[in-house]
C-alpha positions in Angstrom: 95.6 93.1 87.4 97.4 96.7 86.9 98.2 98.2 90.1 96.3 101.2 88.4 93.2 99.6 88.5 91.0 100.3 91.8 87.9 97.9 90.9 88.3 95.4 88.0 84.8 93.4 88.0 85.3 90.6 84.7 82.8 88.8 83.4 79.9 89.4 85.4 76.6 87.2 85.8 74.3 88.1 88.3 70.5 86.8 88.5 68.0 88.2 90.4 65.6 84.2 90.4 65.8 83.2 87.1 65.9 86.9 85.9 69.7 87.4 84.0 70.6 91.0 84.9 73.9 91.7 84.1 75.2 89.6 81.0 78.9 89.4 81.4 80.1 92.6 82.1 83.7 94.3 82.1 83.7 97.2 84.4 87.2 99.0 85.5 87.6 102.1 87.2 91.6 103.0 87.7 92.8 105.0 90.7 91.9 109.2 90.0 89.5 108.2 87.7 85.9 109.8 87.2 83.2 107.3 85.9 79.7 108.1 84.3 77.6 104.8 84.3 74.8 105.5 82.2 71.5 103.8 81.0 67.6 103.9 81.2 66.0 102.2 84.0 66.1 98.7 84.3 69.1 98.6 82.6 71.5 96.6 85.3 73.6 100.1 86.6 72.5 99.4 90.0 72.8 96.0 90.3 76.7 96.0 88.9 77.2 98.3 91.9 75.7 96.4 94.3 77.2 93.3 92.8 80.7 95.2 93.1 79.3 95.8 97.2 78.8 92.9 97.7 74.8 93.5 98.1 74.4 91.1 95.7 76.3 87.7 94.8 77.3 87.8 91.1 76.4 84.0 90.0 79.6 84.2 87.8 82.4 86.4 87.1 85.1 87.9 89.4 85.9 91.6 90.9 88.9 92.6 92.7 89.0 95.7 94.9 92.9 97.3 95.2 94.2 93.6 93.8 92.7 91.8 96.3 89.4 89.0 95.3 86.6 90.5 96.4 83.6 88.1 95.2 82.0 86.5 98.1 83.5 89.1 101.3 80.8 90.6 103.0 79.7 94.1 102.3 81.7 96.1 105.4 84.7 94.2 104.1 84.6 95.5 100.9 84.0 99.0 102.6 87.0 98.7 104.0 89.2 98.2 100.9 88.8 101.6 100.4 85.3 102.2 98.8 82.5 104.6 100.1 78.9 103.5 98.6 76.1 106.2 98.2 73.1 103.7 97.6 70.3 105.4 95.5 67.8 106.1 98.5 70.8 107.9 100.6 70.7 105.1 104.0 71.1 107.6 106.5 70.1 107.1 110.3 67.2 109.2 110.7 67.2 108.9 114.4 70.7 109.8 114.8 71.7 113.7 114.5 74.1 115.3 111.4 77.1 115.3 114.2 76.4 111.5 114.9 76.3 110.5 111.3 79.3 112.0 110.3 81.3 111.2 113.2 80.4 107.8 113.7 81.8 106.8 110.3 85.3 108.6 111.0 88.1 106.9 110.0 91.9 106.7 108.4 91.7 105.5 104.6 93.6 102.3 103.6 96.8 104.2 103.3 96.1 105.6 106.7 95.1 109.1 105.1 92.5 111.7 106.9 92.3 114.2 104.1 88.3 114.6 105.0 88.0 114.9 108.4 84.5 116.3 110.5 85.9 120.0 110.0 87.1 119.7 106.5 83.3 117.9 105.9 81.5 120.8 107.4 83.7 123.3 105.5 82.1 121.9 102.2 78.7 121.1 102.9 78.1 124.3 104.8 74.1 123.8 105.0 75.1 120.8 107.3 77.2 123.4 109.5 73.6 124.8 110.3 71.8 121.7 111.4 74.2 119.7 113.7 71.4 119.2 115.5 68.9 118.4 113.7 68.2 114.2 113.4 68.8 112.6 109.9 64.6 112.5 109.6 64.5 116.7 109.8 66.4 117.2 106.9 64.9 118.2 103.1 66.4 115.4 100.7 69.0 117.4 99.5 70.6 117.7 103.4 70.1 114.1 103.6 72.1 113.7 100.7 75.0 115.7 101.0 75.1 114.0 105.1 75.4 110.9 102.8 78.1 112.0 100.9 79.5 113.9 103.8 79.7 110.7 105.6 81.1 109.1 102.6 84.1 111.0 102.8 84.9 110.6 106.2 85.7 107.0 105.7 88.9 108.5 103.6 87.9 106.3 100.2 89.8 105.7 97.5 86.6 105.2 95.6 83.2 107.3 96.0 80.6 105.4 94.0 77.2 107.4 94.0 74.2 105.7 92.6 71.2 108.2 91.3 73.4 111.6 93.0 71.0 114.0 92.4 67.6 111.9 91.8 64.7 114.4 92.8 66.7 117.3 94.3 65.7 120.7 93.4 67.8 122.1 90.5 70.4 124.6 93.4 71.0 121.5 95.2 71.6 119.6 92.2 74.4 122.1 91.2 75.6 122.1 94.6 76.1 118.2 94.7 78.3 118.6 91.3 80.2 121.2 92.8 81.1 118.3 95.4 81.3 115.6 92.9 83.7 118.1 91.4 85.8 118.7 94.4 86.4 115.1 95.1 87.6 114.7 91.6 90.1 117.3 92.2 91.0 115.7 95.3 92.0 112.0 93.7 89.3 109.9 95.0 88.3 107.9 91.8 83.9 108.5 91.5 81.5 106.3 89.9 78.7 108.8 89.2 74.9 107.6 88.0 72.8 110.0 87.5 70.6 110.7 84.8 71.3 114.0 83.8 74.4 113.0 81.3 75.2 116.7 80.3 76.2 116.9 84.2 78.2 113.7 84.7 79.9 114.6 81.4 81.1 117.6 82.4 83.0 115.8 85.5 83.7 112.1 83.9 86.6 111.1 82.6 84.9 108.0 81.1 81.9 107.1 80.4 79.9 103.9 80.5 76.1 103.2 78.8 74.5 99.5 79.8 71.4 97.9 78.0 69.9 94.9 79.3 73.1 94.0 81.5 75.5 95.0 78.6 78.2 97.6 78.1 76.9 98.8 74.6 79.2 102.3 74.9 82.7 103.0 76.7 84.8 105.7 75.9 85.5 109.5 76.5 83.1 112.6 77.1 84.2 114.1 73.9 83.4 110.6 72.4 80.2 110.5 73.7 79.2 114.4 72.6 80.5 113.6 68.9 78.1 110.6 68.9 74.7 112.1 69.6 72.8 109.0 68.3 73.9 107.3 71.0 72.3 109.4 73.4 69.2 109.3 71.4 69.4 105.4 71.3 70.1 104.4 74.6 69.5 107.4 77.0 66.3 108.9 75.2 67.5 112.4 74.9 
């Protein structure tokens, strides 16, 4: 594997029962890298990052995190390989307060960084700044999502994967979570964005990948995608 490459996933097969989900897939992202994964619903994006996680056991295939096999570790180790998941439905504790959610997942990276610490998190999400207070449950869903990502970055990852990053947030939010999104890009973390607002994630991506049915039917640039519009039309709807 090139010691570029952060996640390498080859030849995936995963099954929900006897339903084939993801068909043998290739999926890389290389360290700085920005990564739109694209597709209608139903299409297998969530279940190649959660088969990535280690939330679900690929029946085939292989994925190495950082060089190091990473099919059958448990979630947390995974984590700890240097990779900070946003899991469509944000997972935040709702019973603990913004402070204790962001503090309790405080930690050095895996090359012993602390770029994002609790003041540098507050700094960017400054609508958290104003509810330290307040428990997970009190927040709109646009708090509880930037606590997610928030908390994200204080594990220090080499990777930020968020899956659906601005599904049902009002339209300022939205443009406040690609203002982060854009930050972190700037910063070297390598993202894996899904979202379904492509003219977004284009703007930010450095590459671009569209499933169908468990299958990567496009991979390539933003500028690729733009010039092909048919595409969009085919497999996005738009």
């Amino acid at each position: 594997m090139s010691a570029k490459l952060f996640i390498d996933a080859q030849n995936l097969h995963t099954y929900y029962g006897a339903s084939h989900i993801l068909r043998g897939i290739n999926f890389q992202v290389a360290r700085g890298e920005t990564i739109g994964l694209m597709g209608r619903n139903g299409m297998g994006k969530s279940t190649l990052l959660k088969s990535i996680m280690g939330l679900v056991r690929p029946r085939s295939g292989s994925v190495a995190i950082a060089g190091k096999p990473a099919m059958g570790r448990a979630p947390y180790e995974i984590a700890r390989l240097g990779i900070a998941y946003v899991p469509e439905g944000r997972g935040i504790f709702g019973n603990l307060s913004v402070v204790e959610n962001l503090k309790m997942a405080a930690r050095a990276g895996t090359r012993g960084q602390r770029d994002w610490t609790y003041e540098r998190v507050l700094e960017t999400f400054p609508r958290l700044k104003e509810r330290l207070r307040h428990g997970g449950q009190q927040l709109s869903g646009g708090e509880q999502q930037m606590l997610t990502i928030g908390r994200a970055l204080m594990t220090n990852p080499d990777v930020l994967i968020l899956d659906e990053a601005t599904e049902g947030l009002a339209p300022l939010i939205a443009r406040d979570i690609w203002r982060i999104c854009q930050l972190v890009r700037e910063t070297g973390i390598s993202s894996v964005l899904v979202d379904k607002n492509w003219k977004h994630v284009t703007q930010i991506t450095d590459r671009n990948v569209i499933l169908v049915k468990g299958q990567v039917v496009f991979e390539g640039t933003s500028a690729d995608l733009h010039a092909r519009p048919e595409l969009l039309q085919q497999y996005l709807g738009v």
